[in-house]
C-alpha positions in Angstrom: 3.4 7.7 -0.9 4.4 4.3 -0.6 2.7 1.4 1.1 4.4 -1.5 2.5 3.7 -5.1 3.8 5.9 -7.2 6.4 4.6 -10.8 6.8 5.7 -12.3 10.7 9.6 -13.2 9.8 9.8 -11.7 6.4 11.1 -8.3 4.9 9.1 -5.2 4.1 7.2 -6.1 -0.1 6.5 -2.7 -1.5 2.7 -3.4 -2.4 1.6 0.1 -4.2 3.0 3.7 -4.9 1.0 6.6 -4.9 0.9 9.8 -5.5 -1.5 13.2 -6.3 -0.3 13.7 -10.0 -0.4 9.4 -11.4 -2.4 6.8 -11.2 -1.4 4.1 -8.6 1.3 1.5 -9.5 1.0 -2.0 -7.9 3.5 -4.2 -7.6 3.1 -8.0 -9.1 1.0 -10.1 -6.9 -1.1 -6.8 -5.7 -4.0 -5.6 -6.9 -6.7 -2.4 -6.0 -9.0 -5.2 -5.7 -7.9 -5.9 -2.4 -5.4 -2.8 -1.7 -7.1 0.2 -2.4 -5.5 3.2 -2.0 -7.0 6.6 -1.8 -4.9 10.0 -1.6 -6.9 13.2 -0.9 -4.0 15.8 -1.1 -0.2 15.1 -0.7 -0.5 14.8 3.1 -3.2 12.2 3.5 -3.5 8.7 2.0 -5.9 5.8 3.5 -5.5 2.1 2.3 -8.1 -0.2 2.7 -7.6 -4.0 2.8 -10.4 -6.0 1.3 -11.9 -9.3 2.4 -9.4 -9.6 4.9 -7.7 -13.4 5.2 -5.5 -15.1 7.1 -2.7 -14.8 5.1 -3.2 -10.8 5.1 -1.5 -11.2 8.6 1.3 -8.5 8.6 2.7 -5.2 9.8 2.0 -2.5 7.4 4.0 0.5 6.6 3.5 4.3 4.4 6.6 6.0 3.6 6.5 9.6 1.9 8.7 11.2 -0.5 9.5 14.9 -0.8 9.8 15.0 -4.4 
């Protein structure tokens, strides 16, 4: 599972992958601290944004992989 953020006028910034079998792997300039991600089973995953700001303002996006 993959979790994405679009900032207004920007492109998608992976933030975090995910999945049942690793740890999560953040990208530079994200941290669990304020994206945490939880995954129950390979068909559910929550993410939680902490201490929400203004410059959190964005469309977010999870993508799924097969394999």
């Amino acid at each position: 599972m993959f979790w994405y953020q679009q900032p207004p006028r920007h492109g998608l910034k992976l933030i975090v992958s995910s999945s049942t079998w690793s740890h999560n792997t953040y990208e530079d300039g994200y941290s669990e601290a304020k994206f945490e991600v939880t995954r129950q089973n390979t068909d559910y995953s929550l993410m939680t944004i902490k201490n929400v700001t203004p410059q959190d303002e964005a469309t977010y996006f999870c993508a799924a992989n097969d394999h």
